[in-house]
N, C-alpha and C positions, 0 to 999 in steps of 0.2 A: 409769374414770380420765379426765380433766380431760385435752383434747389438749394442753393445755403440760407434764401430767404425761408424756404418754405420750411427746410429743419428748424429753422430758427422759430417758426410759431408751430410748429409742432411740440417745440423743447416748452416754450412758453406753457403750452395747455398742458405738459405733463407735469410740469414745476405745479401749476396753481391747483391741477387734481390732484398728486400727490400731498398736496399741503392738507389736505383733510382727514389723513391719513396721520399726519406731523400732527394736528392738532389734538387728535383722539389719545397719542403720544403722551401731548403734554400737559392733557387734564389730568393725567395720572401725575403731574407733579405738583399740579397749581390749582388753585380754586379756579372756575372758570374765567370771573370778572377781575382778577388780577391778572391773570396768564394775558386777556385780550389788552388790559392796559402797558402793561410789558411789551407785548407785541409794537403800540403804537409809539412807545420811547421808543424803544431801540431802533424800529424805524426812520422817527424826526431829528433822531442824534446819533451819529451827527450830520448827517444829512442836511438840516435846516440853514447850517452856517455855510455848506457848499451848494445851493438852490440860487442864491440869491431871494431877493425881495418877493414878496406875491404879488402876482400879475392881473388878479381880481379882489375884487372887492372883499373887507376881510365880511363883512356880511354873509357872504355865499360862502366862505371858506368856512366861519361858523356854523351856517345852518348843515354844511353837508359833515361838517363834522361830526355834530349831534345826532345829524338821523344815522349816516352811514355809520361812523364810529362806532358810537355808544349804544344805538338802540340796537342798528343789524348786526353788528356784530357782537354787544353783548347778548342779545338772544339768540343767535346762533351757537356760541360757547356754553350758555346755561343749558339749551338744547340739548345739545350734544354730549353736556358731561350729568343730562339725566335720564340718558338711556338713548339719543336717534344715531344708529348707526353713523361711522362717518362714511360709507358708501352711497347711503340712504340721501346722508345728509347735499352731499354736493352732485346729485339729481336734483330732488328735490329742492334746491335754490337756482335750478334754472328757471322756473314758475314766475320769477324777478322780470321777462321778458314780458310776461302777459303785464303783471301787475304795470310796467312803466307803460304799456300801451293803453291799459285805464284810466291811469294818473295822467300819461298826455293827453286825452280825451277830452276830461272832464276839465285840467287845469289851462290847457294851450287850446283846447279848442279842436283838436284832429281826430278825424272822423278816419276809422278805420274802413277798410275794401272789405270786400266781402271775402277773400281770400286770407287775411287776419284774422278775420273772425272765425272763420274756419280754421286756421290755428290753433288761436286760444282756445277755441272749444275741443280740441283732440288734447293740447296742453293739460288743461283742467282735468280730460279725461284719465289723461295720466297720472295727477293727481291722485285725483279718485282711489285706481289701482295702489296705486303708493301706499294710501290712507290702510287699506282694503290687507295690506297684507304686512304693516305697522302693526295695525291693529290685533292681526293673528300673535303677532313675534313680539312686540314691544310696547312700551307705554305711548298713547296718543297725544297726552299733555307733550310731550318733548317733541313729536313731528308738529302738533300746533306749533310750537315755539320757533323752528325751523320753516317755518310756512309764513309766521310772522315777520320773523327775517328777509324774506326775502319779500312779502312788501314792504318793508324800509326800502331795503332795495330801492323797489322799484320810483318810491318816492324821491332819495337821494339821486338817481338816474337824472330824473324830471330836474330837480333842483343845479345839478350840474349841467343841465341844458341849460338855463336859465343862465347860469356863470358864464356860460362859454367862454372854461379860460385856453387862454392860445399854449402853454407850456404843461401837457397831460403830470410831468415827474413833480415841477415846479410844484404844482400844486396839490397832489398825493402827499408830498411832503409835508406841507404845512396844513393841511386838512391832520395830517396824524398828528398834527400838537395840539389840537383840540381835545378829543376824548380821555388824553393822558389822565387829565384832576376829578373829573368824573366820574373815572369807571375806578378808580382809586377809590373816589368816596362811597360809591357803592360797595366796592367790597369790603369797604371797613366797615360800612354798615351791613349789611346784609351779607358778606361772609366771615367778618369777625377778626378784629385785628391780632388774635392768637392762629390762628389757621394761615393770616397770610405769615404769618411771621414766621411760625412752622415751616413752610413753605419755601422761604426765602434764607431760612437755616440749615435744610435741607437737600438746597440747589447740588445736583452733579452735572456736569457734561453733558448727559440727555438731556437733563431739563435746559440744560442753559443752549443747547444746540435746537432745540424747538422752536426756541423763543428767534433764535439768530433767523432759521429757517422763514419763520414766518412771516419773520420781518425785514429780511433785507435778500433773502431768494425770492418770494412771493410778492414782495411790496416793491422794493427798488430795484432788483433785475428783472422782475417780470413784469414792471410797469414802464419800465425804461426802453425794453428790447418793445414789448407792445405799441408803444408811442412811437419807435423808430420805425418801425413795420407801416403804421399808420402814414405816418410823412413821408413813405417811397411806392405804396400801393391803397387803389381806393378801399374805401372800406366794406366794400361790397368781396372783396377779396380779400380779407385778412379773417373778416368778423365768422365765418363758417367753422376755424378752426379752434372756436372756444367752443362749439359743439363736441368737441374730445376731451372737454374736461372732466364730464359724469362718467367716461369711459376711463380716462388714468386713474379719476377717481375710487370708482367701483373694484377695478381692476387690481389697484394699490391696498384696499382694504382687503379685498381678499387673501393675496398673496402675503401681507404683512400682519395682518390682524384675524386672519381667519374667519373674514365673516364671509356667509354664504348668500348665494346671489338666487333667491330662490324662481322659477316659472312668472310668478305672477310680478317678481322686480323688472323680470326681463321686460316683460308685456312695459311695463309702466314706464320702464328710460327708454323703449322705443315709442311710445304715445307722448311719453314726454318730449323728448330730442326732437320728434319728427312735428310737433306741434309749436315748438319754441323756433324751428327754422322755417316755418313757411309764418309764422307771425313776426319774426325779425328780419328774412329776407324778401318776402313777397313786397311789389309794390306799391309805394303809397298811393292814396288816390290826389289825383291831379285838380285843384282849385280850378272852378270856372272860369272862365275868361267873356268876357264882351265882346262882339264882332269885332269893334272898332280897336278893342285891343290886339284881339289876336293879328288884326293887317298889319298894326305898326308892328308886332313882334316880326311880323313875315320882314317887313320892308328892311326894318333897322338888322337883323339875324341875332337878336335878343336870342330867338329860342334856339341857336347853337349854342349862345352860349350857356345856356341854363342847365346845360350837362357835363358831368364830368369825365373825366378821362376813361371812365368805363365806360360811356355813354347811358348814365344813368340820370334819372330827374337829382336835380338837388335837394329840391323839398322833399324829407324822408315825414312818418308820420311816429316813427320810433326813433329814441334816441341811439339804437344799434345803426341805424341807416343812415345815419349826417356821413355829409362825403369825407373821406379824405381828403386834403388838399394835394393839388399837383406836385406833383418832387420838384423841392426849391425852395418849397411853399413854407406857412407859417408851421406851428406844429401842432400833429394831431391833436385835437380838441378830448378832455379828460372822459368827455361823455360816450365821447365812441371807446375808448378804452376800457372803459366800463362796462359797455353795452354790449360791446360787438365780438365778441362778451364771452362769457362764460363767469364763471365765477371768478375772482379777482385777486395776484397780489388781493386786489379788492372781490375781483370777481370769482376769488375761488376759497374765500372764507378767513 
């Protein structure tokens, strides 16, 4: 990777850690489930009208809208603005790696190595810690909620595997016009059409620079440069540097919001970080073959071509590991953008 490439997914992972930091911001201006609906206008507009058309089906645009939109990310919001750190918070949504390695499991059928499982299980363990020292410090209803979030997560993951749409921006795009009327209507119900209105009477600078932040730093520059990175290097090589997002994270919260990174967090973003990289980087296990298949793969040199430019298998068993495609190629697929990962535009809350 070309050092302007590699600043460039370094910038990316500080943009999408720092956004958690932005958010913690701009619950102090807004109810939580308005602030995430805001988030996803400003994002889709106007953005939507320069995308062009969608390139999947609006099906999978809907469903990922719903789960990722509305569910993860409105519980991540409510989370966050009822007590779980935002440093806490974007570790803690790395766990989204294990969870889509269950969801592919059970839903696609992919049987994890035994070197995943030993991931997710150090992952979880860091959970644990997390919970462990939540629990000293703050309310545990609000880390559940943040825990829940990131199994949407990890379901949405799945589900944009499923889409595999060929244009990652394309489609972030119009996935954000979904949860727009939604997360509207929940907050009219459930936080009360005088609060938002308050709210939106009360708009300054900060607040309106939160909302920009989150939604066209996080969302359309960092899903844009992400997907570029993807279409010039495999994804075996990009996807490592969304392991620095619970660090900008972390790091941002402290430095701007004062909160303190106690012994036992440390423990838990190194169980965590070091459990979510060998369950998203280790490799998948390889489908049997029959004698007779594997000669003609010899004969024909199938099995050259069954790897890509890093010399990696194709078939990954996580949606973090789908290849990149060759520089030239189509464009990175939304799932790796997602996965390969860290927290998000999408991946970083």
């Amino acid at each position: 990777m070309r050092p302007a490439h590699l600043l460039l997914a370094v910038l990316v992972a500080a943009v999408w850690g720092v956004n958690f930091t932005v958010i913690e911001i701009g619950l102090g201006h807004f109810p939580p489930l308005l602030f995430s609906a805001l988030r996803f206008l400003v994002a889709a507009l106007p953005a939507v009208f320069l995308v062009g058309r969608p390139k999947v089906a609006w099906k999978w645009i809907a469903a990922v809208g719903l789960v990722l939109g509305v569910a993860k990310f409105g519980l991540l919001f409510v989370g966050m603005d009822a007590g779980m750190p935002a440093g806490l918070s974007s570790l803690v949504l790395q766990i989204q790696a294990v969870f889509t390695a269950a969801v592919a499991g059970v839903v696609l059928g992919e049987r994890p190595t035994r070197a995943r499982l030993l991931g997710m299980a150090v992952a979880l363990a860091g959970i644990a810690v997390a919970a462990l020292d939540e629990g000293a410090a703050g309310p545990l209803g609000a880390f559940a909620l943040v825990l829940a979030a990131a199994a949407c997560w990890g379901v949405s993951n799945v589900l944009t595997r499923k889409a595999a749409p060929p244009d990652a921006l394309n489609f972030m795009v119009w996935v954000s016009t979904v949860p727009v009327l939604p997360l509207l209507g929940l907050s009219l119900l459930l936080e009360g059409p005088a609060r938002d209105a308050d709210a939106l009477r009360s708009l300054d600078w900060q607040g309106a620079g939160t909302v920009v932040y989150v939604a066209w730093v996080t969302t359309v520059f960092g899903f844009g440069a992400w997907g570029w990175l993807l279409r010039r290097h495999p994804a075996s090589t990009v996807a490592p540097f969304s392991l620095l997002v619970p660090v900008f994270g972390m790091s941002s919260a402290a430095l701007f919001l004062g909160e303190g990174i106690s012994p036992l967090r440390w423990c838990a973003a190194a169980l965590l970080v070091g459990g979510v990289a060998v369950t998203s980087l280790a490799p998948a296990r390889r489908a049997a073959v029959s004698g007779e298949s594997a000669r003609q793969a010899v004969v024909s040199g199938e099995s050259a071509r069954r790897t890509d430019v890093s010399g990696e298998p194709v078939c990954r068993a996580d949606v973090s590991e789908a290849p990149a495609p060759r520089a030239g190629g189509s464009e990175a697929s939304v799932s790796q953008a997602i996965s390969g990962k860290g927290g998000g535009g999408w991946a970083s809350g």
